[in-house]
C-alpha positions as CSV (number, residue, x, y, z in Angstrom):
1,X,-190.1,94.4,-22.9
2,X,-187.3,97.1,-22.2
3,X,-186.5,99.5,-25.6
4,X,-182.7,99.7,-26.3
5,X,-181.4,103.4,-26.7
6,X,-178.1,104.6,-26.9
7,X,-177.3,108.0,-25.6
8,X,-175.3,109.8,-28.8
9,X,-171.5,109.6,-29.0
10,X,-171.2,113.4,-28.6
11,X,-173.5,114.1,-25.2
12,X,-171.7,114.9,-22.2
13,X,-173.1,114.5,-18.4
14,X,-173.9,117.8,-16.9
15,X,-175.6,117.3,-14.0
16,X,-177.9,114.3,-12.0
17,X,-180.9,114.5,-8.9
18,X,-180.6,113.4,-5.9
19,X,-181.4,109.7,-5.5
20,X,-185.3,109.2,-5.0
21,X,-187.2,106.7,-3.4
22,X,-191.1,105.7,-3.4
23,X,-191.0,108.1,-0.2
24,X,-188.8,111.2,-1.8
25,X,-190.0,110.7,-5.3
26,X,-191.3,114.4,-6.6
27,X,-195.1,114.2,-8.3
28,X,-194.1,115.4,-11.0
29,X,-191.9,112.6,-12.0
30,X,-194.9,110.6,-11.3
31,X,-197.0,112.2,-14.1
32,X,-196.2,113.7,-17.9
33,X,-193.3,115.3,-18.5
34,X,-190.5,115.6,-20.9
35,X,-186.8,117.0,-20.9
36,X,-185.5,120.2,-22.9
37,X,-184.3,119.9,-26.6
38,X,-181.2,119.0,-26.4
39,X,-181.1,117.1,-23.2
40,X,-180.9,113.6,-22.7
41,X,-181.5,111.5,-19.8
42,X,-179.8,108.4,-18.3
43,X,-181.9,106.7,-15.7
44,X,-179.9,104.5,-13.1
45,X,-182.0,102.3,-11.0
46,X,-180.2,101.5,-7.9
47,X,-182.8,99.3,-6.3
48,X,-186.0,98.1,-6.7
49,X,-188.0,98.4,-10.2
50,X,-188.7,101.7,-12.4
51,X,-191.3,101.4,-14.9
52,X,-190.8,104.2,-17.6
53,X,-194.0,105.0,-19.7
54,X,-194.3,107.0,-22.9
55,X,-196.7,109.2,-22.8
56,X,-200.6,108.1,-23.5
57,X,-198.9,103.9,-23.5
58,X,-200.8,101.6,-21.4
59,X,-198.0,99.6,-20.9
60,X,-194.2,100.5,-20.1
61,X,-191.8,101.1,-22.6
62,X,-189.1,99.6,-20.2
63,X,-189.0,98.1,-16.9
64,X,-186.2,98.7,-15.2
65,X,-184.2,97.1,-12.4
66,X,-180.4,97.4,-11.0
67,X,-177.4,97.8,-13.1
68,X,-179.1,98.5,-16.5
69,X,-179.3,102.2,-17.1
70,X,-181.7,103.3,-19.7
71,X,-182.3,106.2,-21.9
72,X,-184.6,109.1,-21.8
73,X,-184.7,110.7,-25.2
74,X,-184.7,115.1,-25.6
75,X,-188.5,116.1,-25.5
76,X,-190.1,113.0,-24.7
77,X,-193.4,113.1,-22.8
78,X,-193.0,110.2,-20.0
79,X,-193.5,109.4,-16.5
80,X,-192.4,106.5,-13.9
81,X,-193.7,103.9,-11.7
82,X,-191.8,102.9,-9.2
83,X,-191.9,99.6,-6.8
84,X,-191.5,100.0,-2.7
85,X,-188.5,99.4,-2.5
86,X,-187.1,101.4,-5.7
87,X,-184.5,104.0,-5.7
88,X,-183.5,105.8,-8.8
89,X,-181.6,108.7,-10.1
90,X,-181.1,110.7,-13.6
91,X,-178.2,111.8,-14.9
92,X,-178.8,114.8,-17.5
93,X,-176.3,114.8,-20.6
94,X,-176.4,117.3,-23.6
């Protein structure tokens, strides 16, 4: 079941990655790791699925699939699963 966040009224975007595939995906995103205090993320799925784990959960916090952006909160210890066929990118607000 997918968590509902809401990025806060006050965050602006800043800045985004490229859009990454099961191919182009960096490890890192792969395994734990968290964004700055401060910084929020918004994930947009493009294609395909992207499970999004908290850290140490055995099962996904959300599981996500086109059109429905999702939150990544400042600090947060996560990584991603992705299907074949996903594509994904983050869009970094603070």
């Amino acid at each position: 079941m997918t968590e509902k966040r809401v990025l806060p009224a006050h965050v602006q975007p800043y800045a985004k990655t490229p859009v990454f595939t099961a191919d182009t995906v960096p490890s890192r995103l792969l395994s734990h790791h968290d964004l700055k205090s401060g910084t929020w993320g918004l994930l947009h799925v493009e294609k395909g699925t992207v499970r999004f784990f908290v850290e140490d959960d055995k099962e996904p916090t959300a599981i996500l699939n086109e059109g429905a952006p999702f939150v990544i909160l400042p600090e947060e210890r996560h990584y991603v699963q992705l299907s074949d066929n996903a594509a994904f990118y983050v869009a970094f607000h603070k």
